[in-house]
VOLOTOR-300797 format. One record per residue (C-alpha): x, y, z. Coordinates in steps of 0.2 Angstrom, whole numbers, m for minus. Example, Ala and Ser with C-alpha at 12.3 -4.5 7.8 and 13.67 -1.06 7.14 Angstrom:
% VOLOTOR-300797
<kolza east="62" north="m22" up="39"/>
<kolza east="68" north="m5" up="36"/>
END
This chain:
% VOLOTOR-300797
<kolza east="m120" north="129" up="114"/>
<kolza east="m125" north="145" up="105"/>
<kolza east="m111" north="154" up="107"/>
<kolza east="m92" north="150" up="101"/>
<kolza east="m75" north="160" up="99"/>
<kolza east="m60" north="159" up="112"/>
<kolza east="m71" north="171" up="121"/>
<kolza east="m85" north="164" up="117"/>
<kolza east="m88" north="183" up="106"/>
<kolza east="m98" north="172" up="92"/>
<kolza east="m115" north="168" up="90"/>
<kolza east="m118" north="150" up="82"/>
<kolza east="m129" north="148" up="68"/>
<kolza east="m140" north="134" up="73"/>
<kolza east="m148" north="135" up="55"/>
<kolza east="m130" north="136" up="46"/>
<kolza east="m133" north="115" up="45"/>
<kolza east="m151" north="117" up="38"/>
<kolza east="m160" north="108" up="50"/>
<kolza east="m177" north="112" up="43"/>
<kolza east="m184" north="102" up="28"/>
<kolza east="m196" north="104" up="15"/>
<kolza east="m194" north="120" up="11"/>
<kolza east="m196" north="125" up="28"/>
<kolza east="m189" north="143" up="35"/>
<kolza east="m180" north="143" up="50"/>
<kolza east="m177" north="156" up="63"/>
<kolza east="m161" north="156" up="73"/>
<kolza east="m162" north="159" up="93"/>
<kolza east="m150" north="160" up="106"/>
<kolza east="m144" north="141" up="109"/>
<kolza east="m159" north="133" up="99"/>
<kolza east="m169" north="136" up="82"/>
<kolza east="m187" north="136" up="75"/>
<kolza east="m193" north="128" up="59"/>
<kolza east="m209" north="139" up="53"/>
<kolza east="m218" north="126" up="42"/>
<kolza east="m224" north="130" up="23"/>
<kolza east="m242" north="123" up="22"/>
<kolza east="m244" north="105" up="21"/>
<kolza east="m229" north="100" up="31"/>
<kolza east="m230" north="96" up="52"/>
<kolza east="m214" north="90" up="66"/>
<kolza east="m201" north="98" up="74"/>
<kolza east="m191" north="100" up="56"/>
<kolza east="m207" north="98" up="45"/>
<kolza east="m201" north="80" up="41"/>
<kolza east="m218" north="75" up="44"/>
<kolza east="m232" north="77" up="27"/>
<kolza east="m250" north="77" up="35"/>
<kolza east="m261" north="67" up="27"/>
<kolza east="m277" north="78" up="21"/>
<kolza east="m285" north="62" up="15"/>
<kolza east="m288" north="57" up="36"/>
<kolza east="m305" north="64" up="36"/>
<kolza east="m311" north="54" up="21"/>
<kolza east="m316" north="69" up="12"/>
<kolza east="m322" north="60" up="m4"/>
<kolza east="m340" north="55" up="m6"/>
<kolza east="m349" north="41" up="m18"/>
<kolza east="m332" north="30" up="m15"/>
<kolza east="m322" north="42" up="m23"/>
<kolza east="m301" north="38" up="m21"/>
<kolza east="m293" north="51" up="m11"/>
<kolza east="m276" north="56" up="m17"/>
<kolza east="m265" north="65" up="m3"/>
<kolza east="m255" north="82" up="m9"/>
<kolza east="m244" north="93" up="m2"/>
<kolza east="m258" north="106" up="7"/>
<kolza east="m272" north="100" up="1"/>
<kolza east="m279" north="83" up="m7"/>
<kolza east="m287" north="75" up="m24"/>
<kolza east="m302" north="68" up="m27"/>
<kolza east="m304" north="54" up="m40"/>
<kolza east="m325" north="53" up="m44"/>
<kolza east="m331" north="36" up="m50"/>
<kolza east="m340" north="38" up="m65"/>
<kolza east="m356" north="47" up="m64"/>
<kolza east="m350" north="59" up="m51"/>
<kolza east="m339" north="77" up="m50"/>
<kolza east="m334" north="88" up="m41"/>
<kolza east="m320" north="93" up="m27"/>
<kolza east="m327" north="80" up="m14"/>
<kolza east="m336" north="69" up="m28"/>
<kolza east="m351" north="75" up="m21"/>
<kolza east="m360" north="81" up="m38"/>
<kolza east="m369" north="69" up="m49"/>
<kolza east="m365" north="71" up="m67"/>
<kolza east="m380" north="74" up="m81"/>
<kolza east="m372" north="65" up="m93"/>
<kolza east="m384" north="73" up="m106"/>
<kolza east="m382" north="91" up="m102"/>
<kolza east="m369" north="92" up="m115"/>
<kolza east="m381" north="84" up="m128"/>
<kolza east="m371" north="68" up="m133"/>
<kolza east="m384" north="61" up="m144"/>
<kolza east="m382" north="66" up="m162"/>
<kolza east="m393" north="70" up="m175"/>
<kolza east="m407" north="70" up="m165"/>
<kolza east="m406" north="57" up="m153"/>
<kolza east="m412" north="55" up="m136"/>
<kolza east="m404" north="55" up="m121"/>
<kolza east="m409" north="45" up="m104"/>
<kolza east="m395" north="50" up="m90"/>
<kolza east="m390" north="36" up="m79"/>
<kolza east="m376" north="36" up="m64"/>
<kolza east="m359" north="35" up="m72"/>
<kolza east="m367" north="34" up="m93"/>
<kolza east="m379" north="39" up="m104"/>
<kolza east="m389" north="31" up="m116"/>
<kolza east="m396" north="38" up="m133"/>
<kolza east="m412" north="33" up="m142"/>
<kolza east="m406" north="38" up="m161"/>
<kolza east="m421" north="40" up="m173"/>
<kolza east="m422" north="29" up="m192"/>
<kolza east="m405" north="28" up="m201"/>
<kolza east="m394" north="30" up="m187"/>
<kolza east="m385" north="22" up="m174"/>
<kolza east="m371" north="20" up="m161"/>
<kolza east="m369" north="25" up="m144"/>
<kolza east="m371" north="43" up="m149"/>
<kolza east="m381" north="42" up="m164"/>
<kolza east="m366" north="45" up="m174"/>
<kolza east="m367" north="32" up="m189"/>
<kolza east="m378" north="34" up="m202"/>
<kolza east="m382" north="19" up="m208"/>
<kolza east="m391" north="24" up="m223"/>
<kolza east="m377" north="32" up="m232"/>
<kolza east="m366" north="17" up="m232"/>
<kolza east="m375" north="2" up="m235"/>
<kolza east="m362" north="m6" up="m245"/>
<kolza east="m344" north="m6" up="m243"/>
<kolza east="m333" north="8" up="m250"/>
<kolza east="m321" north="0" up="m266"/>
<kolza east="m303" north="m1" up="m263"/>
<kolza east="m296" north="17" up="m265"/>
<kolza east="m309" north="26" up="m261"/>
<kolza east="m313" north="37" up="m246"/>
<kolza east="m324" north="29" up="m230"/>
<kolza east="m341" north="31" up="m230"/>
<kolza east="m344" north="38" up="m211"/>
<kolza east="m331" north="50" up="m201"/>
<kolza east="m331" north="51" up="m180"/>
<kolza east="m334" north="70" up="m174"/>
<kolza east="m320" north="68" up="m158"/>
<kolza east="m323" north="87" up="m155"/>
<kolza east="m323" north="90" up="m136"/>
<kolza east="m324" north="73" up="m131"/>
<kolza east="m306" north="70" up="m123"/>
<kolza east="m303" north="56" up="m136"/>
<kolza east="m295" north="55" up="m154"/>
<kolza east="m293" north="42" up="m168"/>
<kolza east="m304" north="36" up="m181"/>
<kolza east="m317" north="31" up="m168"/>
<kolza east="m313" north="44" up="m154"/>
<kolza east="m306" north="27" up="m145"/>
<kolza east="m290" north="35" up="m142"/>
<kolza east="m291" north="45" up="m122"/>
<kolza east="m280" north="63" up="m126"/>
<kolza east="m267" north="64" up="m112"/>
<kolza east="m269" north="85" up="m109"/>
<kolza east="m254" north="83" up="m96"/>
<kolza east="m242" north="76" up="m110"/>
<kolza east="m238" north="93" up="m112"/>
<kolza east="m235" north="99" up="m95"/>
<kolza east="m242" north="115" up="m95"/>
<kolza east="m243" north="117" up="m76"/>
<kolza east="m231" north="130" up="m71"/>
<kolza east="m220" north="131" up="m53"/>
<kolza east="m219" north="114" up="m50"/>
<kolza east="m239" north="113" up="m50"/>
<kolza east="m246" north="94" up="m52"/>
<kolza east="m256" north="94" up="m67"/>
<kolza east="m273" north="83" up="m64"/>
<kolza east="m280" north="73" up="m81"/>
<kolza east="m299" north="77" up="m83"/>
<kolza east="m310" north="71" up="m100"/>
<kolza east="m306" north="84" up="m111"/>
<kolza east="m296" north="95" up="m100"/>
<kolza east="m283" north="96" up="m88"/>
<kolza east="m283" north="104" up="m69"/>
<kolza east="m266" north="114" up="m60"/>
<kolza east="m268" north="111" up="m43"/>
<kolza east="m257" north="125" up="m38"/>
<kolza east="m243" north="127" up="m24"/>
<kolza east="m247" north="143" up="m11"/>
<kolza east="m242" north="159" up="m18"/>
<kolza east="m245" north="152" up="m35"/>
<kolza east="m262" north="156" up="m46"/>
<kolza east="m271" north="156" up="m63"/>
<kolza east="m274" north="143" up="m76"/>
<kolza east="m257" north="137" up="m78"/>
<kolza east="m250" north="144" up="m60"/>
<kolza east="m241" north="154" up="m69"/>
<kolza east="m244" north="169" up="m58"/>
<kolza east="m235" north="175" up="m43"/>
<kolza east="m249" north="178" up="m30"/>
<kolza east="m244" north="192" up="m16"/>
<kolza east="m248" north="183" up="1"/>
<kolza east="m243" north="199" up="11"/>
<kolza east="m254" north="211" up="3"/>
<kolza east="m270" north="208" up="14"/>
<kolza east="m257" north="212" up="29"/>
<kolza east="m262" north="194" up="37"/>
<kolza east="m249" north="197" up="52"/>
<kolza east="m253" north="201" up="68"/>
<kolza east="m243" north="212" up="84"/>
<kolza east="m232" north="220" up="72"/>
<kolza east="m226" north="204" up="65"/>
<kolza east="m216" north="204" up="50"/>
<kolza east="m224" north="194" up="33"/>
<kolza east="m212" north="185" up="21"/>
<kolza east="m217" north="177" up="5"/>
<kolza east="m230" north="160" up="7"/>
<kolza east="m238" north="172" up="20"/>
<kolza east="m224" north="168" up="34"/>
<kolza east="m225" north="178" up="50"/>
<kolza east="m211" north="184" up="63"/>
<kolza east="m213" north="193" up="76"/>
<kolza east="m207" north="188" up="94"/>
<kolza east="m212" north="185" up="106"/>
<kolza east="m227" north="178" up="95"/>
<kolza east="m229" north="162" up="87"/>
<kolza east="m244" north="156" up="75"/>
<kolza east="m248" north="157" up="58"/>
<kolza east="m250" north="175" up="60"/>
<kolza east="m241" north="179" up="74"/>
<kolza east="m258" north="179" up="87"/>
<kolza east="m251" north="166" up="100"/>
<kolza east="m241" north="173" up="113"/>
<kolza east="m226" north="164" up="120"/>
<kolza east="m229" north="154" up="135"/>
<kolza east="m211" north="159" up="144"/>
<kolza east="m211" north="149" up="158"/>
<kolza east="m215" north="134" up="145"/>
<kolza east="m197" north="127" up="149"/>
<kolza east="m200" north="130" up="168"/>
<kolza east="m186" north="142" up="171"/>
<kolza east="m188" north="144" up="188"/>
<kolza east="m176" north="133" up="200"/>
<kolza east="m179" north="129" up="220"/>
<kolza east="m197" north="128" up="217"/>
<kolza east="m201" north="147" up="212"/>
<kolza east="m217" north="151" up="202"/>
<kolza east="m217" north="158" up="185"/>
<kolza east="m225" north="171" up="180"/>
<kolza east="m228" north="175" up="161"/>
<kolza east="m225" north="191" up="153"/>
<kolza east="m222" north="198" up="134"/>
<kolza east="m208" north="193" up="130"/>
<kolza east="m201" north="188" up="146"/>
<kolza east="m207" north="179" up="163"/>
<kolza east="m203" north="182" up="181"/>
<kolza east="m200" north="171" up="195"/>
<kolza east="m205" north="174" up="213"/>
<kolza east="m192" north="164" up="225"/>
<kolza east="m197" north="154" up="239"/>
<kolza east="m191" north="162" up="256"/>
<kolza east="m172" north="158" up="256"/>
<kolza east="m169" north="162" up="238"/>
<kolza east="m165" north="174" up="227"/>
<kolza east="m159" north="179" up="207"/>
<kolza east="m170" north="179" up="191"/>
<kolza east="m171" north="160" up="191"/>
<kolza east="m171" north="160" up="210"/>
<kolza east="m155" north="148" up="208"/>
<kolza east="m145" north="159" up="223"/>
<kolza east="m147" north="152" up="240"/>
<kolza east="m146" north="166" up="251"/>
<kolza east="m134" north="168" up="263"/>
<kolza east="m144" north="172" up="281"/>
<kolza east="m127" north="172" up="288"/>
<kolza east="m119" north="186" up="279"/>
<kolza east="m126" north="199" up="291"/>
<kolza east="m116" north="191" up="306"/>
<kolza east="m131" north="190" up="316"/>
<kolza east="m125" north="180" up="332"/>
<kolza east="m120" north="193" up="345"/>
<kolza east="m105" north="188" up="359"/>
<kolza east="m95" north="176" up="350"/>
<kolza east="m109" north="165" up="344"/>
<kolza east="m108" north="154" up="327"/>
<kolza east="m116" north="155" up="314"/>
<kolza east="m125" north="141" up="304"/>
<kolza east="m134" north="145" up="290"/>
<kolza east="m151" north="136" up="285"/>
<kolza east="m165" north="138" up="271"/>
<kolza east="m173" north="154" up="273"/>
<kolza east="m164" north="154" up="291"/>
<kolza east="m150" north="152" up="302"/>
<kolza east="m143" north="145" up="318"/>
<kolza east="m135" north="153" up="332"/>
<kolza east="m119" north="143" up="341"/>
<kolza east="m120" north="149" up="358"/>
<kolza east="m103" north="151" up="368"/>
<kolza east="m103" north="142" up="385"/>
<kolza east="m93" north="148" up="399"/>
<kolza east="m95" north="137" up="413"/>
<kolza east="m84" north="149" up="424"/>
<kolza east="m92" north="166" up="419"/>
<kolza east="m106" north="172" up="407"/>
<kolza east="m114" north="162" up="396"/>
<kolza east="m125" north="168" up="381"/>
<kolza east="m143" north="159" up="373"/>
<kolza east="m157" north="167" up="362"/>
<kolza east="m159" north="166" up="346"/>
<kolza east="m144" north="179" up="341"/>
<kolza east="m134" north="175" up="358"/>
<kolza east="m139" north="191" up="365"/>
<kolza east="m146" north="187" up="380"/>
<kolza east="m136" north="183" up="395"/>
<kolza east="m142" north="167" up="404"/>
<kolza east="m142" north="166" up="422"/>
<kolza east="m153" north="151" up="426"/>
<kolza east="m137" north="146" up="436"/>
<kolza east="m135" north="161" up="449"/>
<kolza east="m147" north="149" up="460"/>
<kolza east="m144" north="133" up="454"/>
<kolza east="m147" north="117" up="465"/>
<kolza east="m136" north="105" up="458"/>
<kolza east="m127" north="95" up="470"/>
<kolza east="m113" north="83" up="474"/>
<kolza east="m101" north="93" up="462"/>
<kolza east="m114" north="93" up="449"/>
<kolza east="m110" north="103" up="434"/>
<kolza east="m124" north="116" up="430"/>
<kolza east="m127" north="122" up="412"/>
<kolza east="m141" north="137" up="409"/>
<kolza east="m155" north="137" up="397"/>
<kolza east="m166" north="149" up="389"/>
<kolza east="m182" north="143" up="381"/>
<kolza east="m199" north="150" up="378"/>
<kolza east="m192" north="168" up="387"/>
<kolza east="m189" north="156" up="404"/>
<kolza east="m172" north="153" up="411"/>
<kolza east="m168" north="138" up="417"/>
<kolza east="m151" north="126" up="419"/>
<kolza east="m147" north="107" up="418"/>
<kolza east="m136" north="98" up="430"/>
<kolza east="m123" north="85" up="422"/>
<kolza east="m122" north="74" up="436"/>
<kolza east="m105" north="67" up="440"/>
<kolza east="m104" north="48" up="440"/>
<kolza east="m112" north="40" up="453"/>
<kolza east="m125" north="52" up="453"/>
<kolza east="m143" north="55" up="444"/>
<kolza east="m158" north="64" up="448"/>
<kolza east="m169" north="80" up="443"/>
<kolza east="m157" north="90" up="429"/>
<kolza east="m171" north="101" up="422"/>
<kolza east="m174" north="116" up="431"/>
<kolza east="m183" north="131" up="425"/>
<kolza east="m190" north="147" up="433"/>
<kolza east="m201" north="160" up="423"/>
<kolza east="m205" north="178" up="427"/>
<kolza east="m185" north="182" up="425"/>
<kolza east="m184" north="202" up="418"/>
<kolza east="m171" north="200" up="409"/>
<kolza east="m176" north="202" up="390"/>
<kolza east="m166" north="196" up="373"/>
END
């Protein structure tokens, strides 16, 4: 409830039970709690991981992998870079040896090797080993697996550069042909995201909000990334009895239908409390109003108007006959009467005569 105590003097941590999730920071209110999500992360209590790979970011049928804040592109062979959108000259980095040529195609490369070599880089010469080396002695060709991504006596062994781990921070480390890639978590930089980036030096926070580390801002009554969203207040619609809400910084304010009253116009006002009814009247209270219980005295004065201040004398000439009882009235400034006829008896009972001076 937010509050607790036999006096109800504490206020409750509502993130005491930590709600939020995913490395999530959350912010304790009054009664209720926000979760301020670290990037990648969406929902309520950041349960929810959104999926970057939505938008089908990865061209030339390149596989998207999803990552936390960002995603992974996975190029077929041929094609590079972050969308797989760049095709690869596979003889910019002159494969062909000793002098071969090289023809670039999508995803390979072939070599036209000149007399006395061959291979699929030119690498064997074939003119130096004709015959086969005697038992014992040493091989006649060698494979030059510099800078390839591959080992072994034929570079036909792929060189796992993760192996080692060498991404720092709990970075993913990305397998590449001959080198590796750290996809780096926010706040983290440098080859190996080995270094602790300041996301609060630029400032990023806006109307005096506060910046935490990942670049987290407080500052109510803002909201937003960096704090640029101002709170909608009347959000919850706070204001009962069908009062309009007006939103302020860091507040609201509700003007009350007539009859109301309080900050959340939740107070029906009392139009009775003033005693309004004059001469022994009652008073009935209604919504924005009230009602006036007149006294009738049908042997003296009798009382009508909308307070009981004016005296009706409809009856002074009354022509109600045969032990007819006459009863005044006063509506639309005229006086008038009724005649409750005894039984036996009917006939006219509403009489009214205007121009009467006497005033309520």
């Amino acid at each position: 409830m937010g509050t607790a105590g036999s006096h109800c003097e504490e206020e409750v941590d509502e993130c005491a039970s930590n709600p939020c999730q995913n490395g999530a920071i959350c912010l304790d209110r009054v009664n209720e709690y926000s979760c301020f999500c670290v990037p990648g992360f969406q929902g309520y209590h950041c349960e929810m991981d959104i999926n970057e790979c939505a938008s089908r970011p990865c061209q030339h049928n390149g596989t998207c992998l999803n990552q936390i804040d960002h995603y992974v592109c996975q190029c077929l062979p041929g094609y590079a870079g972050v969308n797989c959108d760049v095709e690869i000259n596979e003889c910019e980095s002159a494969p062909c040896w000793h002098g071969g040529t090289c023809s670039d195609h999508v995803g390979f490369f072939t070599c036209s090797c000149p007399p006395g070599y061959r291979g699929t880089q030119c690498e064997v010469d074939i003119d130096e080993c004709q015959k086969p080396p005697s038992r014992g002695q040493s091989q006649c060709y060698q494979c030059d697996c510099h800078n390839t991504g591959f080992e072994g006596q034929h570079c036909e062994v792929d060189i796992l550069e993760c192996a080692s781990q060498p991404c720092q921070n709990g970075a993913p480390c990305l397998e590449g042909a001959g080198f590796y890639n750290c996809s780096c978590w926010p706040g983290y930089g440098g080859t190996n995201c080995e270094e602790d980036m300041d996301d609060c030096a630029t400032h990023p926070c806006l109307n005096d909000g506060e910046c935490l580390e990942r670049m987290i801002c407080f500052a109510n009554p803002f909201e937003g990334e960096t704090c640029s969203i101002d709170i909608d207040e009347c959000e919850s619609e706070p204001c009962k009895n069908g009062g309009n809400c007006v939103d302020l910084v860091n507040g609201y304010h509700c003007d009350c239908l007539p009859g109301y009253s309080g900050i959340e116009c939740a107070n029906e006002i009392d139009e009775c409390q003033d005693d309004p009814c004059e001469n022994g009247g009652t008073c009935e209270d209604t919504i924005a109003d009230y009602i006036c219980r007149c006294t009738f005295n049908p042997d003296g004065v009798s009382w009508g108007g909308k307070n009981c201040s004016v005296e009706l004398t409809g009856c002074e000439a009354h022509n109600c006959q045969n032990g007819a009882l006459c009863v005044p009235t006063f509506q639309r400034e005229a006086h008038g009467y009724l005649c409750q006829c005894p039984p036996g008896f009917y006939g006219n009972k509403n009489i009214s005569r205007k121009n009467d001076r006497r005033r309520w």
